[in-house]
Structure formats: C-alpha cells, structure tokens
VEXBAVO-428346 format. One line per field, with one value per residue (C-alpha): residue number from 1; residue in three letters; x, y, z. Coordinates in steps of 0.5 Angstrom, whole numbers, plus 500, padded with zeros to 3 digits. Layout:
N
nr: (NUM:...)
rest: (ALA:...)
xx: (X:...)
yy: (Y:...)
zz: (Z:...)
//
This chain:
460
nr: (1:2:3:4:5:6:7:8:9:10:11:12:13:14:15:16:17:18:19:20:21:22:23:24:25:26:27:28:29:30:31:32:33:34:35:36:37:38:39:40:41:42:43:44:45:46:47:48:49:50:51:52:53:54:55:56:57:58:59:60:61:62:63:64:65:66:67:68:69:70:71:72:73:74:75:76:77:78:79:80:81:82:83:84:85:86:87:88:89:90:91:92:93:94:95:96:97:98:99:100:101:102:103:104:105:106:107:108:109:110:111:112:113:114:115:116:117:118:119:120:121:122:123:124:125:126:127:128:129:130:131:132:133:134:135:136:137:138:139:140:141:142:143:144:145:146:147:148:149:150:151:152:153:154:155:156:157:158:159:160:161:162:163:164:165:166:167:168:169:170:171:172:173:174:175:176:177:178:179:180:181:182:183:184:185:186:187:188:189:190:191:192:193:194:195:196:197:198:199:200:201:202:203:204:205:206:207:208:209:210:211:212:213:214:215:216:217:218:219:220:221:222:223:224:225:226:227:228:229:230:231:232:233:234:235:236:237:238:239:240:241:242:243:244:245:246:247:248:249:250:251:252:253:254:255:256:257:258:259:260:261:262:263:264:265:266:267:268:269:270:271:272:273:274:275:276:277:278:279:280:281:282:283:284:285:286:287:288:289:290:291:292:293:294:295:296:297:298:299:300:301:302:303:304:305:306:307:308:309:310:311:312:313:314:315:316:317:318:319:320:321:322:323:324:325:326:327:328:329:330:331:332:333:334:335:336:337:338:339:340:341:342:343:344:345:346:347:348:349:350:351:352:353:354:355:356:357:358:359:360:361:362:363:364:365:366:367:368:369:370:371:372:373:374:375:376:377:378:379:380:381:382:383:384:385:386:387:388:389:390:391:392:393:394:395:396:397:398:399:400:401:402:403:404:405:406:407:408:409:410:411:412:413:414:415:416:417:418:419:420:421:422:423:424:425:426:427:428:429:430:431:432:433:434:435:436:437:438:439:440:441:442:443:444:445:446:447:448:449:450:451:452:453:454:455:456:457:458:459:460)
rest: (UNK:UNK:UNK:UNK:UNK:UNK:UNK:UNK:UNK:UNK:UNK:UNK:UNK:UNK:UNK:UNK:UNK:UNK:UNK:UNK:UNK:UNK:UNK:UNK:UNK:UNK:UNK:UNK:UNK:UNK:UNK:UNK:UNK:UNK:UNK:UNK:UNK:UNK:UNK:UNK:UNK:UNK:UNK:UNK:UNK:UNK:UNK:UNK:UNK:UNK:UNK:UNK:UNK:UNK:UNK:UNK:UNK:UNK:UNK:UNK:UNK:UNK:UNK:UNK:UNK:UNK:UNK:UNK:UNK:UNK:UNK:UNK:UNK:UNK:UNK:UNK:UNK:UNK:UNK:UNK:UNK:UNK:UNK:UNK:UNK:UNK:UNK:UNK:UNK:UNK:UNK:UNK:UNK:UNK:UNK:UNK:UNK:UNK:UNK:UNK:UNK:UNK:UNK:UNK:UNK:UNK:UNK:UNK:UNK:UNK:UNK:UNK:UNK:UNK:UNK:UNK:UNK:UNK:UNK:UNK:UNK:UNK:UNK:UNK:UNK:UNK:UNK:UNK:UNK:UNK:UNK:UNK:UNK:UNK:UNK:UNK:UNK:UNK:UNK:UNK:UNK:UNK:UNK:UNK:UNK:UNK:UNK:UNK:UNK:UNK:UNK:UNK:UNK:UNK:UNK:UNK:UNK:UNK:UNK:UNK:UNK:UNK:UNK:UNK:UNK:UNK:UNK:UNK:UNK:UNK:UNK:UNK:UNK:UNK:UNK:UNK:UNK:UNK:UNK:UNK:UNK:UNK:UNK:UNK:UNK:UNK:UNK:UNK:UNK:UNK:UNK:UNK:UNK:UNK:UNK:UNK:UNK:UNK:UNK:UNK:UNK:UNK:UNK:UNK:UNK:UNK:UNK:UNK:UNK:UNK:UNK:UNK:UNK:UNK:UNK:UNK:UNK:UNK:UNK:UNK:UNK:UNK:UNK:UNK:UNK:UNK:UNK:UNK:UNK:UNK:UNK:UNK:UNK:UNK:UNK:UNK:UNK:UNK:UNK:UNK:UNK:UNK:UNK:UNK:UNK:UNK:UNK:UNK:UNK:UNK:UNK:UNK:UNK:UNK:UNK:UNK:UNK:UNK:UNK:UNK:UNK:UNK:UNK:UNK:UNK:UNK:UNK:UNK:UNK:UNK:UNK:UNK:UNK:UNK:UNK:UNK:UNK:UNK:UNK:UNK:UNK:UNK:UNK:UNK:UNK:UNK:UNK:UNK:UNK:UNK:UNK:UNK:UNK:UNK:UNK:UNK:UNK:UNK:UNK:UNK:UNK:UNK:UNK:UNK:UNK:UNK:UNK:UNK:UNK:UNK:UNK:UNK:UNK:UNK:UNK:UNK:UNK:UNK:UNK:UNK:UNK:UNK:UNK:UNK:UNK:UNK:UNK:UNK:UNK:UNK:UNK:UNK:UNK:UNK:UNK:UNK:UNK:UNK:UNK:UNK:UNK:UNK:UNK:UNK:UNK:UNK:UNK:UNK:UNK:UNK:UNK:UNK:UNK:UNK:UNK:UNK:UNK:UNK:UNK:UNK:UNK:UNK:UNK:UNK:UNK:UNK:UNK:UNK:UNK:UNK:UNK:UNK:UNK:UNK:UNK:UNK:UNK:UNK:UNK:UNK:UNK:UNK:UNK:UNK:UNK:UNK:UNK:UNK:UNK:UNK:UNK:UNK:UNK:UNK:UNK:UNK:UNK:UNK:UNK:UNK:UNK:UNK:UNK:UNK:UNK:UNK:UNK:UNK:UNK:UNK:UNK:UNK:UNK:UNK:UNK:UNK:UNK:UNK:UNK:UNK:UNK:UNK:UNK:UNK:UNK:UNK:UNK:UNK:UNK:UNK:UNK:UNK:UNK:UNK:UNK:UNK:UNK:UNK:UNK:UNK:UNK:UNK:UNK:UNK:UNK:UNK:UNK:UNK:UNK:UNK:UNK:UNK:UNK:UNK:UNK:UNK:UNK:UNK:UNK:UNK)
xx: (756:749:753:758:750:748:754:754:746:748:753:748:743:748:751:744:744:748:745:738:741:743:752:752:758:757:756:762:768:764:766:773:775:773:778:783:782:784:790:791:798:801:805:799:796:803:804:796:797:801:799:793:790:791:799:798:792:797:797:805:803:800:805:806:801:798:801:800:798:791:789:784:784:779:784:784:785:788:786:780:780:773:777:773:767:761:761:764:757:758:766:764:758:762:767:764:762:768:773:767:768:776:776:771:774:781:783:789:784:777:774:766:764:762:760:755:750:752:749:743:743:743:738:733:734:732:725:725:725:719:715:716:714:708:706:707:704:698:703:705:713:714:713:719:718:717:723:727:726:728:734:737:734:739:746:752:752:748:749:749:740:741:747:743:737:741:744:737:734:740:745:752:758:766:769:772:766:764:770:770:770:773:766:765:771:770:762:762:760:755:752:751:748:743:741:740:736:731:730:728:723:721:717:714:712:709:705:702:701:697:693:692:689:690:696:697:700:703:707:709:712:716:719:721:725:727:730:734:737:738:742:747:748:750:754:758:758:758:752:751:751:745:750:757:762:766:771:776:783:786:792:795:792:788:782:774:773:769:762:756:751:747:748:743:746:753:751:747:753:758:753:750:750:747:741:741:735:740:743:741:743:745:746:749:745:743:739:733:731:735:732:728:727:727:726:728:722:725:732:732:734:729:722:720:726:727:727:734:731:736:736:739:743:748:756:757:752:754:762:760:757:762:767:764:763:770:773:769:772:767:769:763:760:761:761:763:764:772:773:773:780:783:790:791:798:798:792:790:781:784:780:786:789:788:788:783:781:789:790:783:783:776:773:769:765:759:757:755:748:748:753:747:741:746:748:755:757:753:755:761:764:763:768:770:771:776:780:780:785:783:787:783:778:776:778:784:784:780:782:777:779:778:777:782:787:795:793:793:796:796:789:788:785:787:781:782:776:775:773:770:765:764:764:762:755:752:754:751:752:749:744:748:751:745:742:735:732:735:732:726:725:725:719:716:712:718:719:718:723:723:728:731:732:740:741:739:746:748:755:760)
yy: (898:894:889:894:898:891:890:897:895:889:892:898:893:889:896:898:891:892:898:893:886:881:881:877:874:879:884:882:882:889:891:888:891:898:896:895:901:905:902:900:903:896:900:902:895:892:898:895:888:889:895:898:904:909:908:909:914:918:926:927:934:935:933:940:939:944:947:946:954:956:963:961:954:952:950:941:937:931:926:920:913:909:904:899:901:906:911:916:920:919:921:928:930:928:931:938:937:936:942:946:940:941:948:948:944:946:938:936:932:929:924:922:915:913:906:909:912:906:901:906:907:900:899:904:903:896:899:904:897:893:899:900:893:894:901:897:890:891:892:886:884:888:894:898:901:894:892:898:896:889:890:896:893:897:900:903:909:916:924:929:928:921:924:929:925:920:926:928:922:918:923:923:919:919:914:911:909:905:904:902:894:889:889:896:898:893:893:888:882:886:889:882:878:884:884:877:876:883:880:873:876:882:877:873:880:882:876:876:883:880:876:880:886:888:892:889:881:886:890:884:880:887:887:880:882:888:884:879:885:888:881:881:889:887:882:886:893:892:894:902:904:908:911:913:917:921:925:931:932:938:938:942:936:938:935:936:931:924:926:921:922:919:920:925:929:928:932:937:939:939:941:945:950:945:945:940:945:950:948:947:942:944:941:942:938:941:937:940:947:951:956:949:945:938:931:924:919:914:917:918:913:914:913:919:923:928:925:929:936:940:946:946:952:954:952:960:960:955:957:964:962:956:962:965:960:958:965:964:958:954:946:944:937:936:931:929:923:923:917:921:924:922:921:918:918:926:927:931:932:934:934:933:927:922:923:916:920:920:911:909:915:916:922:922:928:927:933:934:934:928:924:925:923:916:914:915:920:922:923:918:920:925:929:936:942:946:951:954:958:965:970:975:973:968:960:957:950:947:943:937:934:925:920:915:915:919:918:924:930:928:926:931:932:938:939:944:949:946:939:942:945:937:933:937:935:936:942:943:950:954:959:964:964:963:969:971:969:963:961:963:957:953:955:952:946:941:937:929:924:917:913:911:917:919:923:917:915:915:918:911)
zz: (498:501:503:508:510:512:517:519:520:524:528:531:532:537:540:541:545:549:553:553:554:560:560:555:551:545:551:554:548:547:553:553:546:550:554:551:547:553:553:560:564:567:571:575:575:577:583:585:585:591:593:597:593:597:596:590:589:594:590:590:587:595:599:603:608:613:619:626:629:629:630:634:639:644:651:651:656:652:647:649:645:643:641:637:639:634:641:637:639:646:647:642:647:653:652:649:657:660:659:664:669:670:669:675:679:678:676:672:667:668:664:664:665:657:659:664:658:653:657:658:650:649:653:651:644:646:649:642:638:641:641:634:633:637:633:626:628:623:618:613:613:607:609:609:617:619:614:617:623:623:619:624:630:634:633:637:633:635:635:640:641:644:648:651:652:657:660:662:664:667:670:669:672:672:669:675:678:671:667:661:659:653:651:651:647:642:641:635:640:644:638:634:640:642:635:634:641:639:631:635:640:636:630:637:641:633:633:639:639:632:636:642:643:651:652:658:656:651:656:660:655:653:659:660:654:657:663:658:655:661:664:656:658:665:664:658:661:668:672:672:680:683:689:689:694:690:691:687:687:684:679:686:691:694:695:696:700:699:698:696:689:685:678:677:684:680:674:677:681:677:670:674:667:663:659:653:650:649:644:637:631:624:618:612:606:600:597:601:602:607:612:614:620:620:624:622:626:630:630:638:643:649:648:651:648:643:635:632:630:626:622:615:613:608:610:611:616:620:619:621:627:629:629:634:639:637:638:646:647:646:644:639:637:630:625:618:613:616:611:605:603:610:610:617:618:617:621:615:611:605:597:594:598:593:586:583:578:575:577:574:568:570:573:579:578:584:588:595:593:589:594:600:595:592:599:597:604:609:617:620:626:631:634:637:633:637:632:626:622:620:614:612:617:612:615:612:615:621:627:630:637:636:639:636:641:639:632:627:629:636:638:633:625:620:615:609:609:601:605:611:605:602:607:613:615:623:629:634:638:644:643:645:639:634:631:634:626:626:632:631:624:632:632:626:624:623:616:619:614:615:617:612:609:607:613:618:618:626:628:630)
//
C-alpha cells in the first residue's frame, strides 16, 4: 500500500511537470500515450496524406447549397478581377461608384482606372511612412510604434477611408487612359522592392533626423526619397496622366464627342454627386462598447487625409440599415474575413461548409469576440454587398459582388445570414440611410487605437 502511494506520488509530480517544463522525453511519451489514448482514425490520416483538408473537412451533411434569387438585388454591371494584387480596397470603392457613371451616361459598361489611385496610394503611404519616421526619431528601436512602422513600412491593402482620400485629392480616371499593368495585377514585386528601399532610407532619414534638428535638411532628403519612389512606381505602373481627351460611347453609339479633362475635371463631371463625407464606416467588433466612435492612428494613406473612423454598432443595426440601402439600389462597400468557411467552387460563406471539429475530434469553440481579441479573424477582403434575401422580412442569405473575376457564382459570393453575423466586419453607408441617433455618436470625441491593434488589418 506505501509502495503503490509512492508511485502514485511520483506520477502526480511528473504529471504536474508537464504543465511546467520545457518538452521533455517524459513530457513527450506523456503526450504520445494520450495520443494513442485517442485511438486515431487511419482512415482520415490515410484520406489527408494525399488530400487537402478542405476535401476532407468538406460537411457532406451540407451539400444543398443556397439559391440563386434574392428579393432584393441592386442592378450590376459585370464582375472586375484584382488579379494578384491586395487592391481589393480600390476595386469595392470604385465600383460602389461606377454604376452612377454608366446610369448617367447611358454606357454599356464602364470601369475607373484602378492603376490610377494604386500608384497615388503607394506613393502617399511612402510619404505617411517617413514622416512617421521623422515624428518617432526620439524613440529608441524597441518602441512598438517604431517597430510597427518598420515592419509595415507599406502595403497593397486599404478600406473605403483610403479610397476616398485619393478620390478627393487626386480625381478620377477611366481606366482606358491608364490600364492596368503586370506589375499592378501582381503587386507582390512591387510591394517587396518599396519595402525594402523605405526600410533602407528610413533608418538613414532616422538617424539624420537625430543629429539634425532643422527641418528643412530634413525635408529635402524626404523628398529625394520620394523622387525615387516615384521613379519604381513609374516604371511599374506607368506615369499617371494630368490631362487627357476623353470621350463617351452609349450602348446605342452614340457619342458625347471627345472633350479634354484633368482628373480632377473628370470626377467633378461624372461624380458630380460625390461627397466622401457622406458616407460613414460601421463596424461590427464585440469586443468594444458599441454606440462608440473609433479611430485607429496612422490607419490613413494621405498625410493630410482622414485616419478610419468608424462607429461600432450591433449586427442588427447595421443589417437594418444596409436593407434600406439595398432596397433603394445602393451598391455598399463591405468587407469581411472571406477566407473563412468559404467554398470557392460553390460561391458560398457558409458556417457549416466544413466540419474540422469531425477530422481532428476537437472542438473549435472560439466566438466572434474572442477571434478578434487573438487575431485569428479580423477584415480580409472588400467587396460589394448588392443583395440580399428576405423571408418574413428577416434576411436568409446575402449576396456580395468580387472582385475575383467569373469565380464563385458568376463573379459573385453567397454568404448564410448565420455567416454574415460572424465573419461580417466593415459597411460603409450614405447618410441618407443612417438614422439622425446614429449620426449624432459623429459628433463625439473619438476613441484613438493604435495601429497595431486587432482591427488595423487592411482590406486585400
């Protein structure tokens, strides 16, 4: 009886060890008997040895997938491809735009020139990056701005804020008079070089800015910086024109006749309506208050511009709204964790797309909250929302507009209501459909994040 106590002892000591040590050979055999414990299914390791997960996570028990008919549908103009590029931000902005456009002017399809404001962004973020730098230079290394700042120097990514800046500033183009490139349909390249020559001048403007005080020598050797950028955007993207002859053809031919513009010109005339003021971002994140007003710093692509200021509301708030504006045929930026539960042969958002929980025999418990507060989803990818489905005036089933080409259901995604609540994070809506109460959290002090917080995570 001592002696089975004392081994019984030993055994707790050693248990108790493994939640305190280092993965040692006692730890590991612990952990390899549990495992066999488990009894594992050779089927299911034999069907992933030559398998990809998704094939065999597939939930067979969800095979009838949603229709096609929605009660309520916003008129579309085809599907747009970003190809290998994180612009998915510009594509959803601009094409939230572009139905006015062909409406107005009685066109058979029109596009805006997405290669236009990407080189723009890119070169505006470069400037918002070394001024960064500048602003942070009495800070040692470590700091975790400074830190944020060189290991995101800049990105292909956005949201509907950035898209509104360059509209504003920049003006607008078709994208005729400045097609897209290899280089702007592939991003990767182009992203990795800018990087590294802002990484490379950014600890030398740093260091200067340590030893020099006069903003002047500063802001020269910003702007030989700049000049460089702009000669790696030129050579990817082309040269971004300041005046063009532009002329419009109707689905019937007819023509308006060539007349000149600069970009500015251009959006004046044909966005005649637009005002990037009217229209306010919402968020759904339950792990903050909600009724509030947020800013995240730095999340911004011009200097002078506006930081992404959002009010974070309940789902069925924000649902209620976007009805309206759907039911009034307004296209809506939106964006979500697409990547989640997304069948991309089927075109369909949908929770019970693929069962892991059944492969592994462990349950994946996490909620929205705590998703967002342990980085495991935040907003991936900006779309269009241009449906959705009501029965008994309660939403079955939304439909978003991609920017992946004739993939899903024909350029389109189907996203379950149950989805939408999980995975849904950014709308973006004009104010005409936003009640007055709503309106009026605009008018308080906003809460500032820093950018490294959960919900800085760039629309690509």
């Amino acid at each position: 009886m001592k002696k089975s106590s004392f081994w019984i002892f030993v055994q707790l000591i050693l248990i108790g060890n493994i939640f305190s040590q280092s993965l040692t050979p006692a730890v590991l055999k612990e952990i390899q008997q549990n495992y066999w414990n488990t009894k594992p299914n050779q089927a299911i390791i034999n069907a992933l040895y030559e398998n990809e997960l998704n094939k065999i996570a597939k939930n067979q028990k969800n095979r009838i997938k949603p229709d096609d008919y929605f009660s309520i549908k916003v008129k579309t103009y085809g599907s747009t491809d970003q190809k290998n590029s994180g612009r998915c931000w510009l594509f959803a902005s601009l094409n939230t735009l572009r139905p006015a456009v062909i409406e107005k002017y009685n066109l058979k399809n029109f596009e805006f020139s997405y290669n236009f404001l990407f080189f723009y962004d890119q070169l505006e973020k470069a400037n918002l990056f070394l001024e960064a730098i500048l602003q942070t230079a009495d800070k040692p290394m470590e700091d975790k701005k400074v830190e944020w700042l060189f290991k995101n120097p800049i990105s292909d990514g956005g949201t509907w804020a950035g898209a509104a800046n360059l509209i504003k500033k920049y003006g607008i183009i078709p994208t005729e008079i400045m097609p897209e490139t290899y280089s702007s349909n592939n991003t990767r390249a182009i992203s990795s070089i800018l990087s590294t020559y802002l990484r490379q001048e950014g600890i030398k403007l740093r260091e200067t800015a340590q030893k020099v005080k006069n903003n002047d020598v500063l802001q020269k050797q910003k702007l030989q910086i700049l000049t460089n950028v702009y000669k790696i955007l030129a050579y990817h993207l082309g040269e971004p024109p300041t005046e063009f002859n532009y002329r419009f053809i109707d689905k019937d031919g007819k023509t308006t006749g060539y007349k000149s513009y600069t970009p500015i010109s251009f959006r004046d005339e044909v966005l005649s309506s637009f005002n990037p003021d009217e229209y306010i971002m919402f968020m759904n994140d339950p792990s903050r208050p909600y009724y509030k007003l947020y800013e995240i710093d730095l999340d911004r692509n011009v200097y002078e511009g506006m930081n992404w200021k959002y009010i974070n509301l309940p789902m069925e708030e924000i649902k209620k709204m976007a009805i309206e504006a759907l039911k009034a045929g307004k296209s809506l930026y939106y964006s979500c964790d697409v990547g989640k539960q997304l069948d991309k042969n089927e075109g369909v958002l949908d929770l019970d797309n693929y069962d892991y929980s059944t492969v592994y025999g462990i349950p994946f418990t996490m909620d929205k909250k705590q998703r967002i507060l342990t980085f495991e989803s935040g907003s991936t990818h900006g779309m269009n929302l241009i449906g959705v489905d009501l029965v008994d005036n309660k939403p079955t089933k939304w439909l978003v507009e991609n920017s992946w080409g004739n993939t899903g259901r024909n350029g389109n995604l189907i996203m379950t209501d149950a989805w939408f609540n999980e995975f849904t994070f950014r709308i973006v809506l004009p104010r005409e459909f936003v009640p007055q109460e709503i309106q009026k959290i605009l008018q308080e002090k906003p809460t500032l994040l820093p950018v490294w917080d959960p919900m800085f995570s760039p629309d690509n």
